[in-house]
C-alpha positions as CSV (number, residue, x, y, z in Angstrom):
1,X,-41.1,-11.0,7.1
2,X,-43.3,-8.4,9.0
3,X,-41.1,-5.6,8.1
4,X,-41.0,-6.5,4.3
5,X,-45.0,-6.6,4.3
6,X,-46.2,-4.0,6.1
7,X,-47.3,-1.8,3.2
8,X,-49.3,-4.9,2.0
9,X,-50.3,-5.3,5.0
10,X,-51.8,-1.5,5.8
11,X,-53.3,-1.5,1.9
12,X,-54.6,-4.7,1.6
13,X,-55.9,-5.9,5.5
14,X,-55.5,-9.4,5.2
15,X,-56.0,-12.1,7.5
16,X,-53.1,-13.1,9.4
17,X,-51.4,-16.3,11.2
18,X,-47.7,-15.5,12.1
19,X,-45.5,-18.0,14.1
20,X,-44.3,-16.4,16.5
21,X,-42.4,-19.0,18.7
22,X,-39.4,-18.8,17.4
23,X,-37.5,-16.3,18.8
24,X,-37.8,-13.6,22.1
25,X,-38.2,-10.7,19.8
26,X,-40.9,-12.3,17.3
27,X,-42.9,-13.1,20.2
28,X,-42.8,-9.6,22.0
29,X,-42.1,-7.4,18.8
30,X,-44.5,-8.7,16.4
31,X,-47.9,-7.5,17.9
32,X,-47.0,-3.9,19.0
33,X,-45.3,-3.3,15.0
34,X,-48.7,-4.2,14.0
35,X,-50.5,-2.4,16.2
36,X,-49.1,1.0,15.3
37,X,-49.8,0.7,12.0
38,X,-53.5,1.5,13.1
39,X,-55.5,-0.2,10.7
40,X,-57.9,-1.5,13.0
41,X,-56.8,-5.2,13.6
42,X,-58.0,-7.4,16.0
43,X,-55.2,-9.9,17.9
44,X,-55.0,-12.8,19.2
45,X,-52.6,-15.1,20.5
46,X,-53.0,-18.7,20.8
47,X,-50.8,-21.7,21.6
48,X,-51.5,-25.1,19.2
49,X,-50.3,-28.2,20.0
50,X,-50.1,-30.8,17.5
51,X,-50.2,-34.9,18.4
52,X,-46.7,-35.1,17.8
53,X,-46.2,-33.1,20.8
54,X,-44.6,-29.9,18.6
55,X,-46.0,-27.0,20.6
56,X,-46.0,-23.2,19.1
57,X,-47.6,-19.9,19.8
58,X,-49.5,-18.2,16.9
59,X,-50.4,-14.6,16.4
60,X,-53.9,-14.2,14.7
61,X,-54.7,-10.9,13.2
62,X,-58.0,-9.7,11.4
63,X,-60.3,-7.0,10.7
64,X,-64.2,-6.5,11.0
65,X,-65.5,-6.2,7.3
């Protein structure tokens, strides 16, 4: 998804919430791709837990404006 987006992503500077639980790569790959595009982004990861008990980590991504 990351790859198919990042010229939206570099023109437009939206806000961002990416699951990135779901596999080793999303979870180690998908901040550094963003980071080299340079645009400025802010990062944060965060881990939600829901009352069901599903756990997953998020990727949260925005810029000052």
């Amino acid at each position: 998804m990351i790859d198919g987006a990042l010229e939206t992503i570099k023109s437009q500077k939206p806000a961002l919430l990416i699951s990135i639980y779901h596999t080793p790569k999303g979870f180690f790959e998908t901040k550094p791709t963003l980071e080299q595009l340079g645009i400025g982004c802010h990062y944060m990861i965060r881990h939600l837990t829901y009352r069901n008990g599903l756990c997953e980590y998020v990727l949260l991504g925005w810029t000052e404006s």
